[in-house]
DSSP file (Angstrom, degrees, kcal/mol; ACC not computed):
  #  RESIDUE AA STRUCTURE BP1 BP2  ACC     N-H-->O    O-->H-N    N-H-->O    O-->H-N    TCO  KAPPA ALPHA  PHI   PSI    X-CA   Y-CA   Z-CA
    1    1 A X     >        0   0    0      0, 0.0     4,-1.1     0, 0.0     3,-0.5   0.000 360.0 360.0 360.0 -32.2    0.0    0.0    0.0
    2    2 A X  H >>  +     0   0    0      1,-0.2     3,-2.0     2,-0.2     4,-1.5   0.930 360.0  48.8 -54.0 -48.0    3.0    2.4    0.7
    3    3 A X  H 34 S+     0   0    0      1,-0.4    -1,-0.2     2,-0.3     5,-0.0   0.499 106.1  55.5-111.5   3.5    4.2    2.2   -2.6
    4    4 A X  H 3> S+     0   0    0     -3,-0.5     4,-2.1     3,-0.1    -1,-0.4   0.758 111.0  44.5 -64.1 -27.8    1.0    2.9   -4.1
    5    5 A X  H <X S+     0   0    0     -3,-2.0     4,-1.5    -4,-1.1    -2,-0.3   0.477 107.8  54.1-108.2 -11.5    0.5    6.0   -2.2
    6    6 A X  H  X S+     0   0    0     -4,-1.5     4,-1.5    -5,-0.2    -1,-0.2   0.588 112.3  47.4 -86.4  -3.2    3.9    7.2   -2.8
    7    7 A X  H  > S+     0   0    0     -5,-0.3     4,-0.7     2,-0.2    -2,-0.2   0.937 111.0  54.9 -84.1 -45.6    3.0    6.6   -6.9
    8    8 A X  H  X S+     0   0    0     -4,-2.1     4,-3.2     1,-0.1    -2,-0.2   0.910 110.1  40.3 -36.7 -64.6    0.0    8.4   -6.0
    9    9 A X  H  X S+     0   0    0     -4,-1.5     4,-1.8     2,-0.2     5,-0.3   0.982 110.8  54.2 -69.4 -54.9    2.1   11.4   -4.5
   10   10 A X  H >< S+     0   0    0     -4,-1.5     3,-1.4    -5,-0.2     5,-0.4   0.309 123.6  39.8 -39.3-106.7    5.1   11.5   -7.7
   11   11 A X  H >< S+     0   0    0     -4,-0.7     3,-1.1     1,-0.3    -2,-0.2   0.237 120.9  36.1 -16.9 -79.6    1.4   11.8   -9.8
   12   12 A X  H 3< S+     0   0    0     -4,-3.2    -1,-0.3     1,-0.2    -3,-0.2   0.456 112.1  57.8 -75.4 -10.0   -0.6   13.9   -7.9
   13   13 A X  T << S-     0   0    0     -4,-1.8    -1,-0.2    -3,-1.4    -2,-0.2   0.750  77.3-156.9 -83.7 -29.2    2.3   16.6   -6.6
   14   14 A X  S <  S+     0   0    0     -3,-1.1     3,-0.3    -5,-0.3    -2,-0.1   0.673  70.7  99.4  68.7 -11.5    3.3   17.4  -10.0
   15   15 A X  S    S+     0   0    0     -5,-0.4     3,-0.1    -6,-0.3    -1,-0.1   0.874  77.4  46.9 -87.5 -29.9    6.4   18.3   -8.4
   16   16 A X    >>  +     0   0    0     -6,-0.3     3,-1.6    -7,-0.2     4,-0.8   0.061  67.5 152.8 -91.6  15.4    8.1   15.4   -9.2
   17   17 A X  H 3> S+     0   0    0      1,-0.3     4,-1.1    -3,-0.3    -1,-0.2   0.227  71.3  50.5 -85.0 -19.6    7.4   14.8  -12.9
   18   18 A X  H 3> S+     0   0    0      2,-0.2     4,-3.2     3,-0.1    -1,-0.3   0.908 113.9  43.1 -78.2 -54.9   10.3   12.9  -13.9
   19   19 A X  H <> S+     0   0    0     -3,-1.6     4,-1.7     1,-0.3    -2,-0.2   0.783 113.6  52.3 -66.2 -20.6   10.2   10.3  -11.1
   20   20 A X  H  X S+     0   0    0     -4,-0.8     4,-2.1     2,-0.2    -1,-0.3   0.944 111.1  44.4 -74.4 -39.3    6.7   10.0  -11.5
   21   21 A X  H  X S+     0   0    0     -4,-1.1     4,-1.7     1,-0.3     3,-0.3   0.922 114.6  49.5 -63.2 -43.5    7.1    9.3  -15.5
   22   22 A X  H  <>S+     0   0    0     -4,-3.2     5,-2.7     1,-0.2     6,-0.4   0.808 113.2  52.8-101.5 -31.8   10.2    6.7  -14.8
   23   23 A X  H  <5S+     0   0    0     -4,-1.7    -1,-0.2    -5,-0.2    -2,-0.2   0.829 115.0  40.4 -55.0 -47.1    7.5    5.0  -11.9
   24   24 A X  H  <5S+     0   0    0     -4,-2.1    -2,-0.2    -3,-0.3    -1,-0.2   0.880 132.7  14.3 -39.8 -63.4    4.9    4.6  -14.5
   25   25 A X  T >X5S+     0   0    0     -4,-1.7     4,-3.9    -5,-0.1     3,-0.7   0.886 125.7  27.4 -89.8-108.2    7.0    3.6  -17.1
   26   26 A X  H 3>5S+     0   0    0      1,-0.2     4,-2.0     2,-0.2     5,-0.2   0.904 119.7  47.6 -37.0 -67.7   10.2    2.4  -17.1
   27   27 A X  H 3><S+     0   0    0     -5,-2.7     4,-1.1     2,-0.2    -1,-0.2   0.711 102.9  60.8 -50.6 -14.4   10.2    0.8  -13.2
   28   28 A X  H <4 S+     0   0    0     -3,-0.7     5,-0.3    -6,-0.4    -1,-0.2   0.843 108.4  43.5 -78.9 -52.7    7.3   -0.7  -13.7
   29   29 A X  H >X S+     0   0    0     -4,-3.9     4,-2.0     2,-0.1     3,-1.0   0.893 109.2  58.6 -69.4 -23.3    9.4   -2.9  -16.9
   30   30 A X  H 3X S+     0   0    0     -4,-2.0     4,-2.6     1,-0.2    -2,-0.2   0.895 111.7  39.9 -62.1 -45.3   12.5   -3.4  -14.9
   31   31 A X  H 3< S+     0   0    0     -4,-1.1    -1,-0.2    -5,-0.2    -2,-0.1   0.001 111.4  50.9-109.6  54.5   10.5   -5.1  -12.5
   32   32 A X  H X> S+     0   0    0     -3,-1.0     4,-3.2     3,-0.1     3,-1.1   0.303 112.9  51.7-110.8 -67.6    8.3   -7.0  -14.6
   33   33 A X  H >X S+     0   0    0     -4,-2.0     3,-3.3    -5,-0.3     4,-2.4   0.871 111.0  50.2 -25.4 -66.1   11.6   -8.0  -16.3
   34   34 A X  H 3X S+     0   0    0     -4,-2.6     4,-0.6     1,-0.3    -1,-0.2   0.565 110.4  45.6 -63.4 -20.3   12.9   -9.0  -12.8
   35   35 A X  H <> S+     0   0    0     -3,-1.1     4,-0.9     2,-0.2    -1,-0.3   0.459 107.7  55.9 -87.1 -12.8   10.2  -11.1  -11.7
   36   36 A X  H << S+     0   0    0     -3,-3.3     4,-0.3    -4,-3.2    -2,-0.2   0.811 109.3  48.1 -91.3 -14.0    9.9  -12.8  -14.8
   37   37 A X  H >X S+     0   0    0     -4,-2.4     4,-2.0    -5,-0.5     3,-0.7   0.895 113.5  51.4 -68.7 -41.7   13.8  -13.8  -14.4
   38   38 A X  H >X S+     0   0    0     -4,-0.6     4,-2.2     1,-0.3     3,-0.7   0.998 110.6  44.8 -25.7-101.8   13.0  -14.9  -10.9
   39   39 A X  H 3< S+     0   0    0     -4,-0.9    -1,-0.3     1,-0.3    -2,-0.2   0.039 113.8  45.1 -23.4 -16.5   10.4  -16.9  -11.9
   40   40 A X  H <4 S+     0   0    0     -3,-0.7    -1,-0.3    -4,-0.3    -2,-0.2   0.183 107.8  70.4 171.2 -43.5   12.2  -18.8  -15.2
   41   41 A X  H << S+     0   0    0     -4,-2.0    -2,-0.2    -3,-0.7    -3,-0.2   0.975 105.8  31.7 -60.2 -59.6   15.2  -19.1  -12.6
   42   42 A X  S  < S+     0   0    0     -4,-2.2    -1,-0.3    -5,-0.1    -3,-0.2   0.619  95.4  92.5 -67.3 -18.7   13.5  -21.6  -10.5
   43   43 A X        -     0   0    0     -5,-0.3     2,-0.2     1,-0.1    -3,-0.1  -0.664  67.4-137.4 -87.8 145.5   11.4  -23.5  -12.7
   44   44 A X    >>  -     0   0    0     -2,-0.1     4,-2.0     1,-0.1     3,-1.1  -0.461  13.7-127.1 -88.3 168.2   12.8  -26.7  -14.1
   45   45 A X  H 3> S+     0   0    0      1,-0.2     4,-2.0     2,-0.2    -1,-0.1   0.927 110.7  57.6 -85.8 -32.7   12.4  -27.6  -17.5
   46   46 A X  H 34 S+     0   0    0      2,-0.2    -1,-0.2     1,-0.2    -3,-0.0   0.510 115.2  42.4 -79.6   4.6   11.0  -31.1  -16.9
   47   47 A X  H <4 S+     0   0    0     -3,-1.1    -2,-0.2     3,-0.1    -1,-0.2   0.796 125.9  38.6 -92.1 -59.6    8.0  -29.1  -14.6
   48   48 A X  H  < S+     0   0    0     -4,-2.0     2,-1.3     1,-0.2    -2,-0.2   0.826 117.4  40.3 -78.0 -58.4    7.8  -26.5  -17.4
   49   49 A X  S  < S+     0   0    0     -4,-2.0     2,-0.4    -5,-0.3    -1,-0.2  -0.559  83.2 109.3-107.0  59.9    8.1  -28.2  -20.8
   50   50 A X  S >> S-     0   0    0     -2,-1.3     3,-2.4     1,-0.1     4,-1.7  -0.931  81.7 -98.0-137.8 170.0    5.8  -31.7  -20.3
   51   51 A X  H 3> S+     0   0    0     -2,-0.4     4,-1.8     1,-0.3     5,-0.3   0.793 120.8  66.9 -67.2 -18.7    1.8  -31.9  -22.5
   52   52 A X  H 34 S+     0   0    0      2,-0.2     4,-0.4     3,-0.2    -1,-0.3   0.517  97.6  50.4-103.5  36.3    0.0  -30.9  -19.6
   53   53 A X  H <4 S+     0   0    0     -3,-2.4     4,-0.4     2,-0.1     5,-0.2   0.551 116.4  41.8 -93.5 -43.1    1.6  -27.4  -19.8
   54   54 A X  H  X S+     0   0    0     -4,-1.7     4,-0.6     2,-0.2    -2,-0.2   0.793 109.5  53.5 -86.0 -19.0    0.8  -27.2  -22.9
   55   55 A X  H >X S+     0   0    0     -4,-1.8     4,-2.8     1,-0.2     3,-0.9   0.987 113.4  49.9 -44.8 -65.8   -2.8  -28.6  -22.7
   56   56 A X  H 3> S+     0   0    0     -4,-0.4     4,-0.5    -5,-0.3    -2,-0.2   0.594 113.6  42.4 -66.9 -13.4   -3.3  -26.0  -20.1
   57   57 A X  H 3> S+     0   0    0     -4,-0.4     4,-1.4    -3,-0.1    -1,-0.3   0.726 114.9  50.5-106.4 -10.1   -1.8  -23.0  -22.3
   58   58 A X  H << S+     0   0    0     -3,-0.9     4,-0.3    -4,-0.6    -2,-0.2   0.806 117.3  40.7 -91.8 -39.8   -3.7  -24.2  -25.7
   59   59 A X  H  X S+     0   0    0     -4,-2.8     4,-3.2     2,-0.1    -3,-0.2   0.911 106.2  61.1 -74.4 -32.1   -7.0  -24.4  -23.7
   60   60 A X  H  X S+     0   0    0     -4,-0.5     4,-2.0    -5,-0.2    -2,-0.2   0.798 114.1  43.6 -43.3 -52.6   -6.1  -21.1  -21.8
   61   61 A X  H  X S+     0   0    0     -4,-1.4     4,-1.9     2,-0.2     5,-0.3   0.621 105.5  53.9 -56.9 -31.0   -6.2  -19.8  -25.5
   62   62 A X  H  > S+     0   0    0     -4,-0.3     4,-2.7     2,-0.2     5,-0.5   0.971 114.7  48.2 -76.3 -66.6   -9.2  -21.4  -26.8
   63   63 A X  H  < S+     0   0    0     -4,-3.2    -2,-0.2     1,-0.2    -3,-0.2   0.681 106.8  50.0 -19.1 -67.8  -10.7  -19.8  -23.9
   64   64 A X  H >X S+     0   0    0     -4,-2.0     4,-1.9     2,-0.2     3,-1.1   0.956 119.2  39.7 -56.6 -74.7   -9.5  -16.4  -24.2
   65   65 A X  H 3X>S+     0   0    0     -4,-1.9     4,-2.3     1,-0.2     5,-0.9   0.964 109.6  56.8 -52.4 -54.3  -10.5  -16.2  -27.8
   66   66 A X  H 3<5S+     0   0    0     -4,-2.7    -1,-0.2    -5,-0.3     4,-0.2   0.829 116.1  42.0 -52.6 -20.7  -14.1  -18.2  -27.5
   67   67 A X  H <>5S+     0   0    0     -3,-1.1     4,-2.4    -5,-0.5     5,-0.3   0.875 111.4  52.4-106.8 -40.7  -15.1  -15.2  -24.6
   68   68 A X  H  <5S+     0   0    0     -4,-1.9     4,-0.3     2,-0.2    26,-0.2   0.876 115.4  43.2 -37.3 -55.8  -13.6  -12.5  -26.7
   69   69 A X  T  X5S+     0   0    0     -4,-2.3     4,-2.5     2,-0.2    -1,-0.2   0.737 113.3  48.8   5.4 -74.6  -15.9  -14.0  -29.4
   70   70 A X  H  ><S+     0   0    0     -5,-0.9     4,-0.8     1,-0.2    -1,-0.2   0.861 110.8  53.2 -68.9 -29.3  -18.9  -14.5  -27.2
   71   71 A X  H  X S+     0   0    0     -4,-2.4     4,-1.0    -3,-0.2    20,-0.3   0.613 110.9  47.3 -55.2 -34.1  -18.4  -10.7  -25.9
   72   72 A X  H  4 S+     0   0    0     -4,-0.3    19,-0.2    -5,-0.3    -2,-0.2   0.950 112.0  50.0 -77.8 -62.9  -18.4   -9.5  -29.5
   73   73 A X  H  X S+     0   0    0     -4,-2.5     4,-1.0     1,-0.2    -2,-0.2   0.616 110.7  47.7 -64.4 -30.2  -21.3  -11.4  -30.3
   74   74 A X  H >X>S+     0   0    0     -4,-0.8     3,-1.1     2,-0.2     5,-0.6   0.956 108.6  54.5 -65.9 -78.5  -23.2  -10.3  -27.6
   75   75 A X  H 3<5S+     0   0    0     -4,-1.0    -2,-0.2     1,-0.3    -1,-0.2   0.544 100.4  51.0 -29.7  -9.6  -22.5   -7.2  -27.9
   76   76 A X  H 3>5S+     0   0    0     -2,-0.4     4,-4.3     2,-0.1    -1,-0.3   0.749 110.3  62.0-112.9 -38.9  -23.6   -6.6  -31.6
   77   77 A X  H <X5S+     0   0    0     -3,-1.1     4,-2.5    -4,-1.0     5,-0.4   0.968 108.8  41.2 -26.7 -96.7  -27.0   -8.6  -29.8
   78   78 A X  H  X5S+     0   0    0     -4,-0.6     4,-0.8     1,-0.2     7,-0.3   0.664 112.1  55.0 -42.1 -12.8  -27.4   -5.4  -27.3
   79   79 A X  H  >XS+     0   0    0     -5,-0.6     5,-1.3     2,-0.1     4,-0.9   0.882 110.5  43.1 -88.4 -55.4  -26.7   -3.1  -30.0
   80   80 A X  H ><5S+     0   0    0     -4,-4.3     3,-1.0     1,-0.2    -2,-0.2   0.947 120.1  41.4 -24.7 -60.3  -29.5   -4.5  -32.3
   81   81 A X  H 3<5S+     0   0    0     -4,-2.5    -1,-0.2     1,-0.2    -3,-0.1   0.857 110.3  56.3 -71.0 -17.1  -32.1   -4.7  -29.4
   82   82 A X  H 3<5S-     0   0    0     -4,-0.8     3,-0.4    -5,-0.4    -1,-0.2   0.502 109.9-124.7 -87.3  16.9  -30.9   -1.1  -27.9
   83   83 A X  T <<5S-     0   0    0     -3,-1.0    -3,-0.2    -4,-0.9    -2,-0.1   0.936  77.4 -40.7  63.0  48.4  -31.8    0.3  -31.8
   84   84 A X  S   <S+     0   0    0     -5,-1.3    -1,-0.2    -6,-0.2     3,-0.1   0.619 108.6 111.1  82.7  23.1  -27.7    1.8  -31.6
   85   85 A X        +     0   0    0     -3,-0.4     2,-0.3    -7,-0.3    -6,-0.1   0.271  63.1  62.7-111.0   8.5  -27.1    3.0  -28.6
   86   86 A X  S    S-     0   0    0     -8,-0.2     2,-0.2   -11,-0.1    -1,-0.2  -0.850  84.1-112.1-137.0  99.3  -24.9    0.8  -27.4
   87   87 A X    >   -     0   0    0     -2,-0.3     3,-3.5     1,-0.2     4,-0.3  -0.035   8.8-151.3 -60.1 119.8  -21.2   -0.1  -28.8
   88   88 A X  T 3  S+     0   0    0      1,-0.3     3,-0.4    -2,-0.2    -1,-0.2   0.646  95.0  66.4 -48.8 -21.7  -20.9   -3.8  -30.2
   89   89 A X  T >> S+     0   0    0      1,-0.3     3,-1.4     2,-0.2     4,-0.7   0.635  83.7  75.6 -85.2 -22.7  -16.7   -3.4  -29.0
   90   90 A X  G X4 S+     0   0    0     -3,-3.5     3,-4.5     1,-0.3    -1,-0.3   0.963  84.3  58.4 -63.7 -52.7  -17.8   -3.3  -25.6
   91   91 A X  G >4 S+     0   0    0     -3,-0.4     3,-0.6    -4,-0.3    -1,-0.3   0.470  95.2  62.0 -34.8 -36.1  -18.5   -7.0  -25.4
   92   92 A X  G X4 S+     0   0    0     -3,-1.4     3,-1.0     1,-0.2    -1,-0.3   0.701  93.1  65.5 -68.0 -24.1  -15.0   -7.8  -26.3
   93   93 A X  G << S+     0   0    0     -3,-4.5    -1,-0.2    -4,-0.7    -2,-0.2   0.511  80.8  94.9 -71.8   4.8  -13.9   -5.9  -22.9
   94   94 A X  G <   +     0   0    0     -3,-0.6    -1,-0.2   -26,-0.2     2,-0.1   0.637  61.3  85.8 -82.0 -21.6  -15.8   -8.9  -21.2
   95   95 A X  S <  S-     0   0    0     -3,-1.0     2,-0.6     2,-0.1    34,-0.2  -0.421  90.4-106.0 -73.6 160.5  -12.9  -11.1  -20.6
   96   96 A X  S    S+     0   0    0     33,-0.3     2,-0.9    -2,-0.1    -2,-0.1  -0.345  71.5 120.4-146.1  32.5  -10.9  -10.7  -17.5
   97   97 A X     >  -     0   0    0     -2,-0.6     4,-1.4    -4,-0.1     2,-0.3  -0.955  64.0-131.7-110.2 114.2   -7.4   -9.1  -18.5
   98   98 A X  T  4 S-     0   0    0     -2,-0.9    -2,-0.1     1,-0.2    25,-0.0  -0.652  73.1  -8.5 -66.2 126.8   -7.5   -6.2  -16.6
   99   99 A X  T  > S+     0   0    0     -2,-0.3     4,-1.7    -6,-0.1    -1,-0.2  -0.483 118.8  72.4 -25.8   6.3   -6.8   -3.4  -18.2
  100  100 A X  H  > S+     0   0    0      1,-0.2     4,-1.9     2,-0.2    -2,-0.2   0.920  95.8  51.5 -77.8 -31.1   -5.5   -4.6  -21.5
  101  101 A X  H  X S+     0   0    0     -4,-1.4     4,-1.1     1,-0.3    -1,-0.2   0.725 112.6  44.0 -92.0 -18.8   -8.7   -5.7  -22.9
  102  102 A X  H  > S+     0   0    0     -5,-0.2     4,-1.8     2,-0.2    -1,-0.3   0.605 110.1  57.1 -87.9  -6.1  -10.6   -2.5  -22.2
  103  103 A X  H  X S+     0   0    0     -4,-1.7     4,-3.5     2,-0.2     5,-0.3   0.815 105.6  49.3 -77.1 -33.2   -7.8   -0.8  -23.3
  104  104 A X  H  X S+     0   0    0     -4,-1.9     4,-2.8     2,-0.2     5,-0.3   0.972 105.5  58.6 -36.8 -67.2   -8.0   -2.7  -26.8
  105  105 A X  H  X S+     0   0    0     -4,-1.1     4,-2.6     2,-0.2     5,-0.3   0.909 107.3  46.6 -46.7 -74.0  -11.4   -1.8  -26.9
  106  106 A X  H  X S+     0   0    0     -4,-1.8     4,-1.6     1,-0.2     3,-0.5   0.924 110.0  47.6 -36.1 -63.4  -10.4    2.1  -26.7
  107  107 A X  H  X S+     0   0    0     -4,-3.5     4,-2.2     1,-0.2     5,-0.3   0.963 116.0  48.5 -79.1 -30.0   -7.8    2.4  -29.2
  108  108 A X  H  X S+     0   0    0     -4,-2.8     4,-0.9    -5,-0.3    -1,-0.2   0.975 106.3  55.4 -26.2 -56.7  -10.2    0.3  -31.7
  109  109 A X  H  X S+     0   0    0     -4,-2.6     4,-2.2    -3,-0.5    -1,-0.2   0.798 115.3  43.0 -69.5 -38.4  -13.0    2.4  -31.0
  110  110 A X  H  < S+     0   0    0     -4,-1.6    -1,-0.3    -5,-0.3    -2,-0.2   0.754 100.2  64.7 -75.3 -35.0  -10.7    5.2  -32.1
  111  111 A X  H  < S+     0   0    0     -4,-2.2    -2,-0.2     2,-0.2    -1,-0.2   0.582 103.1  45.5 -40.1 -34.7   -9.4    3.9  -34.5
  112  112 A X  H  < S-     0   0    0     -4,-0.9     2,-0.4    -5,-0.3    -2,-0.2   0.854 138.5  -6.4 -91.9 -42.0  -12.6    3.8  -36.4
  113  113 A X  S >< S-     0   0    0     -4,-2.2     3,-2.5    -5,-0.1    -1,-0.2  -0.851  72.9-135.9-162.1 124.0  -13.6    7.4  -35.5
  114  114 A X  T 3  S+     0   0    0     -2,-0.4    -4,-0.1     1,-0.3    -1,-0.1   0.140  93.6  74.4 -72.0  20.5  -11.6    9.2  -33.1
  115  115 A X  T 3   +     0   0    0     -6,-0.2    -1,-0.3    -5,-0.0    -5,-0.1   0.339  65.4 107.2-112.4  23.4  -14.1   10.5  -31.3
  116  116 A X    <   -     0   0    0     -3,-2.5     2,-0.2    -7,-0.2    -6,-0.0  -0.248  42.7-172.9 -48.8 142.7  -15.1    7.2  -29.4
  117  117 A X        +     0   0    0      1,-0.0     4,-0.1    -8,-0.0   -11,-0.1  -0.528  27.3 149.9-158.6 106.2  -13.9    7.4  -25.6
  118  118 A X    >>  +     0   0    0     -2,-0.2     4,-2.4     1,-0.1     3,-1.7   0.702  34.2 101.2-117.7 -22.3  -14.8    3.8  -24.8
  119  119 A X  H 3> S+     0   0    0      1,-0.3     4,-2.8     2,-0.3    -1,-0.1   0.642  88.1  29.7 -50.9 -65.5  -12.3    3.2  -22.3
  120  120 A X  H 34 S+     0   0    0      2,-0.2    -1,-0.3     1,-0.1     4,-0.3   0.738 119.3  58.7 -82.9  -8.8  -14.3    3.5  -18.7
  121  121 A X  H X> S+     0   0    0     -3,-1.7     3,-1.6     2,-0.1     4,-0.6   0.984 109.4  45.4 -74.1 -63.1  -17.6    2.2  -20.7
  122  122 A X  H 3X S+     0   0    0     -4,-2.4     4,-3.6     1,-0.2    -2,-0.2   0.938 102.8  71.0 -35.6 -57.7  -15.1   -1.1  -21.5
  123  123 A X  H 3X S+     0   0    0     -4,-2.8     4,-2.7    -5,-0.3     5,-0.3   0.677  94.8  48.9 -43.0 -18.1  -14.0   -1.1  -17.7
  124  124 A X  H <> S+     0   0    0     -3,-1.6     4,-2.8    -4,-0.3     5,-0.2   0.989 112.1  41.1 -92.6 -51.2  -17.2   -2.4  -16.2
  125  125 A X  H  X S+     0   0    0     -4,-0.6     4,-0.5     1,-0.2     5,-0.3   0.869 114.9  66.6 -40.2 -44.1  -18.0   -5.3  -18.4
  126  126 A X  H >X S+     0   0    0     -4,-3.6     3,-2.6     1,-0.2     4,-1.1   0.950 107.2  34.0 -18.4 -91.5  -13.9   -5.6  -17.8
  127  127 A X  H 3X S+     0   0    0     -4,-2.7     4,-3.1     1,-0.3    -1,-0.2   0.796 111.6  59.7 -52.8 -28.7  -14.2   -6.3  -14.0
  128  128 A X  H 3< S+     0   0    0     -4,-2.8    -1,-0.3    -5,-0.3    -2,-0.2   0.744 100.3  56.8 -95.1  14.7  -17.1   -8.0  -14.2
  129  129 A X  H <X S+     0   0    0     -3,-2.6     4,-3.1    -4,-0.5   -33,-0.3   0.628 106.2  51.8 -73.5 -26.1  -15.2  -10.3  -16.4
  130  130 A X  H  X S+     0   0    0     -4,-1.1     4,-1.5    -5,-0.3    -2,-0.2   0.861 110.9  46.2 -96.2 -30.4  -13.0  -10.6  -13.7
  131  131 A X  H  X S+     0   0    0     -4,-3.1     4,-1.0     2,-0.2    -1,-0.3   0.549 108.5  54.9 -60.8 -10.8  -15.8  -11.6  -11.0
  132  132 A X  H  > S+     0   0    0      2,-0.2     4,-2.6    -5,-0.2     5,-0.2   0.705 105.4  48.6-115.9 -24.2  -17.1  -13.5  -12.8
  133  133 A X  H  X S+     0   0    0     -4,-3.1     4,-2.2     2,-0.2    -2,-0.2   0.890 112.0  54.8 -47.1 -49.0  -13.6  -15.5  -13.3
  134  134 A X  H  X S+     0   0    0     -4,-1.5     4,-1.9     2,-0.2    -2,-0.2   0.863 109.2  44.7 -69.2 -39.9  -13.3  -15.4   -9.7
  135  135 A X  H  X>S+     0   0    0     -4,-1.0     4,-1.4     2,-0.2     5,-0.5   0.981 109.7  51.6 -44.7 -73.6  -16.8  -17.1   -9.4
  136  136 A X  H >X5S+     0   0    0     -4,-2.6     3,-3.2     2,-0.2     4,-2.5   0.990 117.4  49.6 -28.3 -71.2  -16.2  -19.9  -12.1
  137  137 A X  H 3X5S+     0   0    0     -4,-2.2     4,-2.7     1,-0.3    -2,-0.2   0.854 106.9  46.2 -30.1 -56.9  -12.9  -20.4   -9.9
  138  138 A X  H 3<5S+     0   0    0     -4,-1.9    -1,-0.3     1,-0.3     4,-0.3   0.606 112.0  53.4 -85.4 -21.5  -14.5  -20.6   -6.7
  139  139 A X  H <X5S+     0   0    0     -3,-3.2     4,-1.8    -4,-1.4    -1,-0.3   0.549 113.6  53.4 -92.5 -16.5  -17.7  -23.5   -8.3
  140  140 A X  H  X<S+     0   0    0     -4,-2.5     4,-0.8    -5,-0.5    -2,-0.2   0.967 107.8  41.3 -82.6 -32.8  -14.7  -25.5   -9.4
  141  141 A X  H  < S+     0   0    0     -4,-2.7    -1,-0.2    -5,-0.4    -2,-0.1   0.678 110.8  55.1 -82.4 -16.9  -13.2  -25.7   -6.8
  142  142 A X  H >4 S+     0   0    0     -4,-0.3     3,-0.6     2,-0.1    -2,-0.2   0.846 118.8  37.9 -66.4 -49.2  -16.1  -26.3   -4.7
  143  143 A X  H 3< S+     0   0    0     -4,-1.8    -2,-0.2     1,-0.3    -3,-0.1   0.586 117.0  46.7-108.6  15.2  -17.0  -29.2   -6.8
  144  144 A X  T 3<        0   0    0     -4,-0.8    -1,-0.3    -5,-0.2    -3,-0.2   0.396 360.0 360.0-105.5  -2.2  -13.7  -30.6   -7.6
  145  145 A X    <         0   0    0     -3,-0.6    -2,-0.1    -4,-0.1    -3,-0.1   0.525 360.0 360.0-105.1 360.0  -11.9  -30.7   -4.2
């Protein structure tokens, strides 16, 4: 929590504008980098590299595409029934990467006509991609353990 509220202060002081940009940016890849080296340091290759790692990343995919998909589709549904008041892209934000997938969703949306700002409209269907992962989780595990 500290180091949230010191990201918070570089941000919000303005005073600090450099440290805040290299907190944002840059520190944030050095230790993505550092955790993924970490992480790759300890795993063995005969854990890592066996079929059910790759079952598990090939369904992981299937997944991820098949809800994007189903989000889309849905979405072009609600746009029909709301007579156009509702953007068919939203639907794609429905899967449960946090922030990337509403973030898609924005530069798309802009991409077709740059005055879209789909971004916080994306976020809710976002998170509630992401309850609703945690839910799925939480019946599987009820009824697999």
């Amino acid at each position: 929590i500290g180091m949230l509220m010191m990201g918070n202060l570089f941000r919000e002081s303005g005073v600090v504008e450099r440290l805040s940009q290299t907190a944002q940016n840059e520190l944030v890849n050095i230790i993505t980098i550092f955790l993924g080296v970490t992480v790759g340091a300890t795993a063995k290759a005969q854990t890592f590299l066996s079929p059910d790692t790759i079952k598990i990343i090939v369904l992981g995919l299937i997944a991820f595409s098949l809800g994007t998909a189903a989000g889309v589709l849905f979405g072009k549904i609600m746009y029909k029934t709301s007579g156009g008041k509702i953007n068919p892209l939203i639907g794609a934000a429905g899967v449960s990467a946090v922030p990337m997938a509403a973030r898609v969703v924005q530069k798309v949306g802009q991409e077709e006509n740059p005055g879209n700002f789909l971004l916080m409209h994306a976020m809710g269907p976002n998170v509630a991609g992401v309850i609703g992962s945690a839910v799925a989780a939480g019946l599987l595990l009820m009824f697999f353990s």
